[in-house]
The first five atom37 places (N, CA, C, CB, O) and aatype in JSON, in Angstrom:
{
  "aatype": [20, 20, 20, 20, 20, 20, 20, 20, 20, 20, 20, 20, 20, 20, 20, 20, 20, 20, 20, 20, 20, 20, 20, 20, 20, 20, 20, 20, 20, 20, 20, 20, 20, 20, 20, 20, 20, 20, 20, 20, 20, 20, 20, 20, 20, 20, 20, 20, 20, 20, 20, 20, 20, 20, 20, 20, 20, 20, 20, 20, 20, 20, 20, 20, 20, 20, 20, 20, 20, 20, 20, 20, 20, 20, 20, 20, 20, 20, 20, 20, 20, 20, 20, 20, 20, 20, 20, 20, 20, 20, 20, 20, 20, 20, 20, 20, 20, 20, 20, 20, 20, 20, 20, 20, 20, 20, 20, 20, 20, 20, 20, 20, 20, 20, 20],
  "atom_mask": [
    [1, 1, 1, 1, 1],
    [1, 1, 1, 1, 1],
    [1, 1, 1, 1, 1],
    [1, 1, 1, 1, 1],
    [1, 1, 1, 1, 1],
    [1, 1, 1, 1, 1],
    [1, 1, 1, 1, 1],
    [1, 1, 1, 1, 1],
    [1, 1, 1, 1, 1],
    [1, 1, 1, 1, 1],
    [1, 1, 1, 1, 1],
    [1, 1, 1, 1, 1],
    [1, 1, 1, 1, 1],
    [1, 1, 1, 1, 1],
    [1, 1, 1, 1, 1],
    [1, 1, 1, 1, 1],
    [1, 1, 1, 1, 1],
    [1, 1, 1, 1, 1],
    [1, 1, 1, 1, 1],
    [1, 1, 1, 1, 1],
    [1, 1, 1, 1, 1],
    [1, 1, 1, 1, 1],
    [1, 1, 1, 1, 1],
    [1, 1, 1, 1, 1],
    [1, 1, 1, 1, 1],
    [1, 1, 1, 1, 1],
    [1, 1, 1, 1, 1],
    [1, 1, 1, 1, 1],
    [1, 1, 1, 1, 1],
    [1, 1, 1, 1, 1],
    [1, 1, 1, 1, 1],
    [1, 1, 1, 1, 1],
    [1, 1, 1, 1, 1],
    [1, 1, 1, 1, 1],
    [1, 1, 1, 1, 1],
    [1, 1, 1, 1, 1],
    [1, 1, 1, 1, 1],
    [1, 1, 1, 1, 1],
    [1, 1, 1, 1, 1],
    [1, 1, 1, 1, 1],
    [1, 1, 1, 1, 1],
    [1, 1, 1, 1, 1],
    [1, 1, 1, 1, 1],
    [1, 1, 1, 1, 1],
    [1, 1, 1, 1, 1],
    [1, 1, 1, 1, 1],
    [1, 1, 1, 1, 1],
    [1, 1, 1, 1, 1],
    [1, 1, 1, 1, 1],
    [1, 1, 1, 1, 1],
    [1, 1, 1, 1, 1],
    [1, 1, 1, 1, 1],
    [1, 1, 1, 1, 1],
    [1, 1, 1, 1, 1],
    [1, 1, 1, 1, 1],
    [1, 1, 1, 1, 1],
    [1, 1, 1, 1, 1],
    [1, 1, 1, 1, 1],
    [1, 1, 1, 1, 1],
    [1, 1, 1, 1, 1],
    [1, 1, 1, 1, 1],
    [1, 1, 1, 1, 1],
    [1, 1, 1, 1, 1],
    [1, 1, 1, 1, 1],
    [1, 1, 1, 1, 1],
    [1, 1, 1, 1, 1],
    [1, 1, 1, 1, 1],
    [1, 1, 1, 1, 1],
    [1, 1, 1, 1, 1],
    [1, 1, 1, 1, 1],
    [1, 1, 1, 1, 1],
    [1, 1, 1, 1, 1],
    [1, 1, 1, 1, 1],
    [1, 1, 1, 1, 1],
    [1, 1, 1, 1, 1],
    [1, 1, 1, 1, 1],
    [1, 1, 1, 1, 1],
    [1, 1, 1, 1, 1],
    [1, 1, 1, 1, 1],
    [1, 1, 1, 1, 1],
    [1, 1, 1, 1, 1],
    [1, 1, 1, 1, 1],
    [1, 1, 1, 1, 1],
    [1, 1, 1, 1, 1],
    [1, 1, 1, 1, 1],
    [1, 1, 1, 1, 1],
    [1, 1, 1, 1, 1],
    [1, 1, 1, 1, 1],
    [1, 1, 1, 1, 1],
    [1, 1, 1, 1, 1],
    [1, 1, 1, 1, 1],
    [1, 1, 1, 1, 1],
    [1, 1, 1, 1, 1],
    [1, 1, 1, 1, 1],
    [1, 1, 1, 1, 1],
    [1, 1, 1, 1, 1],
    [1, 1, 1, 1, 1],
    [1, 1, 1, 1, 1],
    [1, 1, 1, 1, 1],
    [1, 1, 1, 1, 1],
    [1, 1, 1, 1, 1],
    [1, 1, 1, 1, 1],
    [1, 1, 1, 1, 1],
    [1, 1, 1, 1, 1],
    [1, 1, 1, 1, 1],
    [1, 1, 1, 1, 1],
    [1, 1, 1, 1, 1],
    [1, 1, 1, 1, 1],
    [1, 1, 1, 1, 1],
    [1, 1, 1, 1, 1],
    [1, 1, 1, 1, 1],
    [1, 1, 1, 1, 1],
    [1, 1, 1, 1, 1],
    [1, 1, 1, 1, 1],
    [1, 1, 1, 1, 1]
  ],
  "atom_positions": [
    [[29.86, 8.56, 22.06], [30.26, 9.76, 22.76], [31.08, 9.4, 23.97], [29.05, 10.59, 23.15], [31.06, 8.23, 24.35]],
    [[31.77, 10.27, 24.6], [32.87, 9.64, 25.42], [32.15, 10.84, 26.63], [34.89, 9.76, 24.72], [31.61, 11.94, 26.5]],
    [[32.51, 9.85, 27.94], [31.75, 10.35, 29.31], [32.83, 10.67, 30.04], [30.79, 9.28, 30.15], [33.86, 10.01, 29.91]],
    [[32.76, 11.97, 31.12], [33.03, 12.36, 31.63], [33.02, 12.45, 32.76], [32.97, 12.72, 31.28], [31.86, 12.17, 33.09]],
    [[33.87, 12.77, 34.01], [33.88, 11.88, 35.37], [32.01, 12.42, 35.86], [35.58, 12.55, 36.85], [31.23, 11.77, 36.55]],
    [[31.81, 13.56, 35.31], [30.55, 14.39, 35.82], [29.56, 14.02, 35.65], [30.33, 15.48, 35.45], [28.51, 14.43, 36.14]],
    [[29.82, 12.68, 34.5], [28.35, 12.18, 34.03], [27.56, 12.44, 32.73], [27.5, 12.66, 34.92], [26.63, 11.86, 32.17]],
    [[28.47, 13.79, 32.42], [27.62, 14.46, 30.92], [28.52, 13.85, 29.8], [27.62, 16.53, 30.72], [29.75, 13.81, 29.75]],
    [[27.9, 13.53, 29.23], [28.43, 13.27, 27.81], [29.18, 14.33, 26.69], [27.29, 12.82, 27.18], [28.69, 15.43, 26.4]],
    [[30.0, 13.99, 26.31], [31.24, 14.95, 25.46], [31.32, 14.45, 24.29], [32.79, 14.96, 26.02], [31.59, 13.29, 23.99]],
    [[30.94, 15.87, 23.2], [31.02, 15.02, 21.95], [32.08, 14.36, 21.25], [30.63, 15.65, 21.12], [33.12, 14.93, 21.59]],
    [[32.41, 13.15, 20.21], [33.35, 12.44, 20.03], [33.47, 12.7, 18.31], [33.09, 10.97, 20.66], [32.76, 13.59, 17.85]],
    [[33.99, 12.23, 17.74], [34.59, 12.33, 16.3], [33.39, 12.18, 15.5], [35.75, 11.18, 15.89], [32.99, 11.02, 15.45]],
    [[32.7, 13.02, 14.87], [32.07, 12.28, 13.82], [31.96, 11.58, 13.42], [32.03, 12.32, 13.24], [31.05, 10.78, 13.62]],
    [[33.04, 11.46, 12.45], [33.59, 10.14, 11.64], [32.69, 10.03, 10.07], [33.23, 8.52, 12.75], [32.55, 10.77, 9.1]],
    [[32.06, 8.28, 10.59], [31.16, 8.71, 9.34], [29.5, 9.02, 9.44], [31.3, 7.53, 8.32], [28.7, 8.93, 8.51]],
    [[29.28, 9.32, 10.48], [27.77, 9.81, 11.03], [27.98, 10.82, 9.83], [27.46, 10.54, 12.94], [27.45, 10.58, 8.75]],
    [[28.7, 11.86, 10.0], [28.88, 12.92, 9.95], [28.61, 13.04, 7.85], [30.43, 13.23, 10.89], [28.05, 14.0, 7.31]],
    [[29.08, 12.03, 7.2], [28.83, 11.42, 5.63], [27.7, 11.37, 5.81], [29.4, 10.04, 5.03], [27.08, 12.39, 5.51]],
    [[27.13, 10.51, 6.21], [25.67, 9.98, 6.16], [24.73, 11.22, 6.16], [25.32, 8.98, 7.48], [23.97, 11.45, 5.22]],
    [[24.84, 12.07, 7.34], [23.79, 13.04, 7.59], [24.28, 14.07, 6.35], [23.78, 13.73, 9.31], [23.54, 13.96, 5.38]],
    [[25.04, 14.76, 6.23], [25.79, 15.46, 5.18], [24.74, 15.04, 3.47], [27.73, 14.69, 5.27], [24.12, 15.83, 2.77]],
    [[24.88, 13.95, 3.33], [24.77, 13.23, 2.39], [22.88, 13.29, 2.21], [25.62, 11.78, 2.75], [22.34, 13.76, 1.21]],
    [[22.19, 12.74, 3.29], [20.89, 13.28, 3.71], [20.3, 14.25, 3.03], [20.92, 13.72, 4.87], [19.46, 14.32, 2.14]],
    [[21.21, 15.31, 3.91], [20.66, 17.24, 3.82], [20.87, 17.23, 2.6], [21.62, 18.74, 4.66], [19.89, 17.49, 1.9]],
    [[21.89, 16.99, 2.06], [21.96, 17.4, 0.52], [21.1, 16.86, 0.02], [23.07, 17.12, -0.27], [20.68, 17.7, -0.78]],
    [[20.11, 15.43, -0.13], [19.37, 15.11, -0.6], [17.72, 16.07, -0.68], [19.55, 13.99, -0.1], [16.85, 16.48, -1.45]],
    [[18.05, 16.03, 0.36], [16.94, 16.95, 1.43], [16.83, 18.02, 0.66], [17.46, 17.47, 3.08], [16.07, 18.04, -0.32]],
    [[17.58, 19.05, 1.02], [17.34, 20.39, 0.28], [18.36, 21.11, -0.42], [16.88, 21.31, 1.14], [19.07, 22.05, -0.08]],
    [[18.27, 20.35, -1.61], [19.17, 20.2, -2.6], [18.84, 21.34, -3.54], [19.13, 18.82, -3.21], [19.78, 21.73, -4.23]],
    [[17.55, 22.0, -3.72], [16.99, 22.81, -4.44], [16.28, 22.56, -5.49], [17.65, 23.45, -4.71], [15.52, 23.3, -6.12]],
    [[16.64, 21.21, -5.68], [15.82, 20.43, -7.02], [14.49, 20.51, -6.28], [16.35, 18.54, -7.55], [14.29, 20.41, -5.07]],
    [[13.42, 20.76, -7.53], [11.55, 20.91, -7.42], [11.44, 19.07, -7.59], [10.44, 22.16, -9.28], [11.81, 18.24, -8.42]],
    [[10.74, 19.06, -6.28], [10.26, 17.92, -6.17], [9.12, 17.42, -7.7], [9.56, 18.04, -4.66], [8.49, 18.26, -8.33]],
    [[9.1, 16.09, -8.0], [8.1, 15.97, -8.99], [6.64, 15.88, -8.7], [8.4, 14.93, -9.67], [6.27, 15.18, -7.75]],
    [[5.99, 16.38, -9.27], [4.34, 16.76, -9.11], [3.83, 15.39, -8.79], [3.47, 17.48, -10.62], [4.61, 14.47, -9.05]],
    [[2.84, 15.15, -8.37], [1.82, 13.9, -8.5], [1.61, 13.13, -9.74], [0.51, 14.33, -8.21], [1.44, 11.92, -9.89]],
    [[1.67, 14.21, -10.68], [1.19, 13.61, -11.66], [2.15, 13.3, -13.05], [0.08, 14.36, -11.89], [1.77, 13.18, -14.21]],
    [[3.26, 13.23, -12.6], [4.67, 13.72, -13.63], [5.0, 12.91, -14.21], [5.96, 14.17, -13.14], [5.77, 13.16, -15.13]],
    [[4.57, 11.44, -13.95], [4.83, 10.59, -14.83], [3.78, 9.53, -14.4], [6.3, 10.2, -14.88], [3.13, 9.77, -13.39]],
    [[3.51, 8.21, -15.19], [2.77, 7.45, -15.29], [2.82, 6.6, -14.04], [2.92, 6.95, -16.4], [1.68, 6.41, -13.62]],
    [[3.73, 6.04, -13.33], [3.33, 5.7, -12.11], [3.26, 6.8, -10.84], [4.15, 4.66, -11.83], [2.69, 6.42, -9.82]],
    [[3.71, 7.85, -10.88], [3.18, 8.82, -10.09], [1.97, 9.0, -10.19], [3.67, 9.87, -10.21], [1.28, 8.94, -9.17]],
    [[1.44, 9.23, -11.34], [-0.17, 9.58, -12.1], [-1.37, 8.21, -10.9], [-0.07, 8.86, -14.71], [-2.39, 8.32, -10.22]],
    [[-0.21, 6.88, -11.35], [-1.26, 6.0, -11.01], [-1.5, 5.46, -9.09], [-0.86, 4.67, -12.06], [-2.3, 4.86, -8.37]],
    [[-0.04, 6.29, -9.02], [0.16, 6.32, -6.83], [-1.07, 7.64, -6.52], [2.61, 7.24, -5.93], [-1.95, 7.56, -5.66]],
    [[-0.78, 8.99, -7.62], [-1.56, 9.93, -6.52], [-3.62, 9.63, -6.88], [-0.88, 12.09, -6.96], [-4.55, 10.01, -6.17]],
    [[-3.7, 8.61, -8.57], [-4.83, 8.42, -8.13], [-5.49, 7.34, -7.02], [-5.28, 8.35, -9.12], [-6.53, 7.42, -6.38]],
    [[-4.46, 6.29, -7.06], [-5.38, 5.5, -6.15], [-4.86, 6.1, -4.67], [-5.18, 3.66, -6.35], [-5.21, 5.4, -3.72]],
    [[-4.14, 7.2, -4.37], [-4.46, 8.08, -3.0], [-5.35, 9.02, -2.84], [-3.49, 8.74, -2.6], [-5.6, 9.55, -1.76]],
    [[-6.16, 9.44, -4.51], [-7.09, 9.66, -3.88], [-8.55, 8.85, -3.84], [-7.14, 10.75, -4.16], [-9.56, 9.25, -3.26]],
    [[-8.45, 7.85, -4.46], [-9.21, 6.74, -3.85], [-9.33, 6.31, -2.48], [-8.84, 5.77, -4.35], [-10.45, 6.23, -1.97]],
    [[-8.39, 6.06, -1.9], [-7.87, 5.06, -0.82], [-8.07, 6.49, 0.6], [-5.74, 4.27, -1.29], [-8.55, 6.22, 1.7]],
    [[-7.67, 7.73, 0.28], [-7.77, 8.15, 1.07], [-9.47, 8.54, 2.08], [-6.97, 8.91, 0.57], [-9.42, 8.63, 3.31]],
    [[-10.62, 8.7, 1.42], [-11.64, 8.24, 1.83], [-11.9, 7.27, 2.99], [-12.01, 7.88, 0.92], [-12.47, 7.52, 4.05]],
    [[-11.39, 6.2, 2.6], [-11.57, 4.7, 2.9], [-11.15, 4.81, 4.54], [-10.44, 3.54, 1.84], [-11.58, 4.06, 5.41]],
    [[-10.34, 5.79, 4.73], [-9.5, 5.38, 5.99], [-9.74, 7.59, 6.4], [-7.17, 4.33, 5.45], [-8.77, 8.26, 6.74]],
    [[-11.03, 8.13, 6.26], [-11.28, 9.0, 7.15], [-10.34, 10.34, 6.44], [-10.87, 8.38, 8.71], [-10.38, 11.39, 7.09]],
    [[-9.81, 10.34, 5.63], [-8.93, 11.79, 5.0], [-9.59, 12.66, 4.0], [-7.55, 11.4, 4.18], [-10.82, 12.61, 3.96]],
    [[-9.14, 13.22, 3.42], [-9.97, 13.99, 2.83], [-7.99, 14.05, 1.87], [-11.09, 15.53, 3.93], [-6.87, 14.15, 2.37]],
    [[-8.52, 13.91, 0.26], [-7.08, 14.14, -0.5], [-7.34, 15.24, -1.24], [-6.5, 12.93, -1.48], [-8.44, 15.71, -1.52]],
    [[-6.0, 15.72, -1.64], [-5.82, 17.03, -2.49], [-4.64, 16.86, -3.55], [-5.46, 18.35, -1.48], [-3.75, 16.0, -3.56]],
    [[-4.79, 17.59, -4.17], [-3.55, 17.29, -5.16], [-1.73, 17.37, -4.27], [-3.72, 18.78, -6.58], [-0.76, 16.62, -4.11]],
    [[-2.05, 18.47, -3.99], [-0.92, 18.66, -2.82], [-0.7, 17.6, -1.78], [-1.23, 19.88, -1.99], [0.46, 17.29, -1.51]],
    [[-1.71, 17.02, -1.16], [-1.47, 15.89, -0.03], [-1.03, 14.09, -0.44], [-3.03, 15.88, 0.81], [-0.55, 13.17, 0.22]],
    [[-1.58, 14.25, -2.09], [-1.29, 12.74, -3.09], [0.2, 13.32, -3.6], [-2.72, 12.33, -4.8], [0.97, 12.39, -3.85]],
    [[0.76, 14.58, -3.79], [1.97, 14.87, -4.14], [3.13, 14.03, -2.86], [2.0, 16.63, -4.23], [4.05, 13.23, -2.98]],
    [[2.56, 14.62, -1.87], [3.61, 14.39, -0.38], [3.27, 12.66, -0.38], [2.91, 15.49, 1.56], [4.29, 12.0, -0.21]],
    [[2.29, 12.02, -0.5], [2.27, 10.79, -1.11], [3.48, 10.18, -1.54], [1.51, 10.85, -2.12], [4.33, 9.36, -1.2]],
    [[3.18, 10.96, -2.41], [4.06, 9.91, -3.52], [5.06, 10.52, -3.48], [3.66, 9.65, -5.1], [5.71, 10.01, -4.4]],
    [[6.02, 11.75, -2.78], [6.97, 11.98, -2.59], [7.84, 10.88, -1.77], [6.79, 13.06, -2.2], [8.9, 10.33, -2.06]],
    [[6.64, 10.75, -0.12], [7.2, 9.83, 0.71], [7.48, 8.88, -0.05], [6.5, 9.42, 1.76], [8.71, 8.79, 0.04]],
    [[6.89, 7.61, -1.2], [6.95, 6.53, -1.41], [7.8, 6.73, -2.28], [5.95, 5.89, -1.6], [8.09, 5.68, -2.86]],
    [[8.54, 7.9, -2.77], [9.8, 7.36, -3.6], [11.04, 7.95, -2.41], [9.94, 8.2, -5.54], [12.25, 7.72, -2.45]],
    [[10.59, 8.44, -1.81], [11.42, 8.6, -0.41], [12.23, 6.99, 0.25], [10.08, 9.22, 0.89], [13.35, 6.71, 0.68]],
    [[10.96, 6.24, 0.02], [11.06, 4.98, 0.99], [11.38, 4.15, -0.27], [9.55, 4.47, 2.02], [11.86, 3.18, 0.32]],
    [[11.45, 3.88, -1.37], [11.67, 3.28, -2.54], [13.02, 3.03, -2.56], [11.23, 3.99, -3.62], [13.62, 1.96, -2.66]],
    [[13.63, 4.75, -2.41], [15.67, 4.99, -2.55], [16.31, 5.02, -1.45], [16.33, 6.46, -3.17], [17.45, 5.41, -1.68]],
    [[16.08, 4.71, 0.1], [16.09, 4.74, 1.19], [15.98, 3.86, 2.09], [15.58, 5.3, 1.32], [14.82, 3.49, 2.26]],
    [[17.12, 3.16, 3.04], [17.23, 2.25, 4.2], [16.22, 2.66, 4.84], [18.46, 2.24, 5.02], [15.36, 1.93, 5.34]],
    [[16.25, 4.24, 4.88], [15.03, 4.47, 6.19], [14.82, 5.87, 6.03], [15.54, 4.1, 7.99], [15.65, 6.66, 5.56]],
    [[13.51, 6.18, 6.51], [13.39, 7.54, 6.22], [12.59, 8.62, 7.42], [12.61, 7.51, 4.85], [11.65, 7.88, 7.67]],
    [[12.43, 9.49, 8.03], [12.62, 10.08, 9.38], [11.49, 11.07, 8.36], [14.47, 10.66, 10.19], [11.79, 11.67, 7.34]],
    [[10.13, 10.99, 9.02], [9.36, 12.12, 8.57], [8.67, 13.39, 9.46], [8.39, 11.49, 7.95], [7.72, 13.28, 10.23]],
    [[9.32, 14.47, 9.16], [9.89, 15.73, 10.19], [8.82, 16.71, 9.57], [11.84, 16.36, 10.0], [8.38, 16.65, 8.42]],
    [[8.41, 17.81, 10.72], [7.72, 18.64, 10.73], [6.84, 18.7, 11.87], [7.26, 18.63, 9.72], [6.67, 17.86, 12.75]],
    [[6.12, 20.22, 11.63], [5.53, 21.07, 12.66], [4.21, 20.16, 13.17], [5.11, 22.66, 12.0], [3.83, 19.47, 12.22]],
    [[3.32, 19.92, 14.51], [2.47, 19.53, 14.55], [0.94, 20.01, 13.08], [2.5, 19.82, 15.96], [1.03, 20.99, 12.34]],
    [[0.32, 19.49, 13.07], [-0.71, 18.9, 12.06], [-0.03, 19.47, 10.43], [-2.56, 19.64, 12.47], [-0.72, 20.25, 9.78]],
    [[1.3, 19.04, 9.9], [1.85, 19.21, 8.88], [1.38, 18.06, 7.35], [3.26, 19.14, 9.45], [1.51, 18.12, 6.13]],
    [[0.79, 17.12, 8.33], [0.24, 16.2, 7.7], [1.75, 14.65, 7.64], [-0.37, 17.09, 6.06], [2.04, 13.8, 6.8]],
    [[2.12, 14.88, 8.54], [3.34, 13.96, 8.87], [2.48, 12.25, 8.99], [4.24, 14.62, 10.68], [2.54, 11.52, 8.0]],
    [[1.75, 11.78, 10.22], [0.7, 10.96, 10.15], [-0.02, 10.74, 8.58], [-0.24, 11.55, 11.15], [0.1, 9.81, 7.78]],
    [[-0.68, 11.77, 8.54], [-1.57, 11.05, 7.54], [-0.91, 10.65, 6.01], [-2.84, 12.05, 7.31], [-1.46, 9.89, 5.21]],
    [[0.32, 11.29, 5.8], [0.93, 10.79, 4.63], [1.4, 9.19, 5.02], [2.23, 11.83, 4.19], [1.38, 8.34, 4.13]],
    [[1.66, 8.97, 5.88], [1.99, 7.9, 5.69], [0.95, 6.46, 6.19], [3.21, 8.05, 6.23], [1.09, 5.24, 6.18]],
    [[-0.11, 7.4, 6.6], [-1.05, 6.33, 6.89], [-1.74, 6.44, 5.25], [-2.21, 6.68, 8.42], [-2.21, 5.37, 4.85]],
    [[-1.8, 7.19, 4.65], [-2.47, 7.18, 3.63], [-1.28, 6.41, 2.3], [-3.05, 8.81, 3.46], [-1.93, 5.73, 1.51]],
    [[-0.07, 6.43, 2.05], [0.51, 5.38, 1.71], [0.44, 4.17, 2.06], [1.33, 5.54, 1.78], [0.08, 3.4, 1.18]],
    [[0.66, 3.75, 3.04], [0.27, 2.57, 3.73], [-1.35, 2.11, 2.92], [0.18, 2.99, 5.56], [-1.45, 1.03, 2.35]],
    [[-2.24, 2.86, 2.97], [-4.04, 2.08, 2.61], [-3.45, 1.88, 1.3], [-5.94, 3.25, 2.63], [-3.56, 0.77, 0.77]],
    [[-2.81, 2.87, 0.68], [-2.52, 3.12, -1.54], [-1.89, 1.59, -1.38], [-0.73, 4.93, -2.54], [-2.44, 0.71, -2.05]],
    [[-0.87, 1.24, -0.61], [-0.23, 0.24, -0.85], [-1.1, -1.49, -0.57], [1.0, 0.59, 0.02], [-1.16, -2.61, -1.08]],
    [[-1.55, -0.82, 0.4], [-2.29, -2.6, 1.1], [-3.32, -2.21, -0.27], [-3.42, -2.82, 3.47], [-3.09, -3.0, -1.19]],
    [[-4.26, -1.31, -0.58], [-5.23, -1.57, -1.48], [-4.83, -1.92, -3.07], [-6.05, -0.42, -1.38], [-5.56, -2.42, -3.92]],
    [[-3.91, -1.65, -3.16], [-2.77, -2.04, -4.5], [-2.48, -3.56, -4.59], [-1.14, -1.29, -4.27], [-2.94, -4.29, -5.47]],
    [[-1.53, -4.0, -3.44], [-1.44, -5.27, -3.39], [-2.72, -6.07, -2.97], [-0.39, -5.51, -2.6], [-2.62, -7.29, -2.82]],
    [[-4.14, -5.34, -2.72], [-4.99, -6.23, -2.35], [-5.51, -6.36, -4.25], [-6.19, -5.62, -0.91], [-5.79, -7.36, -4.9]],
    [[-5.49, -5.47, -4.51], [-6.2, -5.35, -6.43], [-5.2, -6.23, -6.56], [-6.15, -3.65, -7.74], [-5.7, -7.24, -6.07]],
    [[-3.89, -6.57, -6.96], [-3.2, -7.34, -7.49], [-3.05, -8.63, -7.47], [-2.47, -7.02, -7.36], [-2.69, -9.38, -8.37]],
    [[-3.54, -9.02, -5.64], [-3.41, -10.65, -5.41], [-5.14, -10.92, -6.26], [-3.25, -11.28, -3.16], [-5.31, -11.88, -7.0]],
    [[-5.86, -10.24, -6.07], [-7.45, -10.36, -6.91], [-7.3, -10.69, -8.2], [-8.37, -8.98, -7.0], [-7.81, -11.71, -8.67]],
    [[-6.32, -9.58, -9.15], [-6.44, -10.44, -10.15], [-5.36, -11.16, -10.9], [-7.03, -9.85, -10.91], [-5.48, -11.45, -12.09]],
    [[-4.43, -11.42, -10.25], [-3.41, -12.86, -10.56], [-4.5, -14.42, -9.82], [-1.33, -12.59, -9.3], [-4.24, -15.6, -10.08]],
    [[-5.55, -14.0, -8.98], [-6.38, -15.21, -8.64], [-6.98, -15.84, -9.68], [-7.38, -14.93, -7.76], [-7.67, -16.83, -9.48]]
  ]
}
């Protein structure tokens, strides 16, 4: 952004910010129905061990809350990086603390039995 003798900042060219975010939103709310929890076989097998895992670490899971699950984790799958937005107690935190346990308890089952 380019500054001004006053001190405030003045907005500058887009450029390609302006692709990127564009590109985002459309991803974002594109109108396509997100896929269920259970829509295919590794979805099936992310939203059950979230609701395993979610216990473990103080949550309480629902079909709806293992959906946003496994939404985030194919979020973060197709994605440099991903910005998780919404209203206070939307469940912003706990989706991703509760990915996080699905994942460490996944790779903890896996190093167990390649041992």
């Amino acid at each position: 952004s380019k500054s001004s003798g006053g001190g405030r900042a003045l907005p500058g060219e887009p450029g390609g910010d302006l692709v990127v975010l564009v590109g985002l939103l459309n991803d974002l709310f594109s109108g396509k129905k997100e896929p269920e929890g259970g829509s295919s076989g590794e979805n099936a097998a992310l939203a059950n061990l979230c609701n395993k895992a979610c216990p473990e670490i103080g949550l309480a899971s629902s079909e709806g809350f293992a959906a946003k699950v496994v939404q985030l984790d194919a979020l973060m799958s197709s994605r440099f990086a991903v910005a998780v937005l919404g209203p206070p107690g939307c469940g912003k935190t706990s989706s991703w603390r509760a990915l996080s346990a699905c994942l460490n308890s996944d790779a903890a089952a896996n190093a167990a039995a390649a041992a």
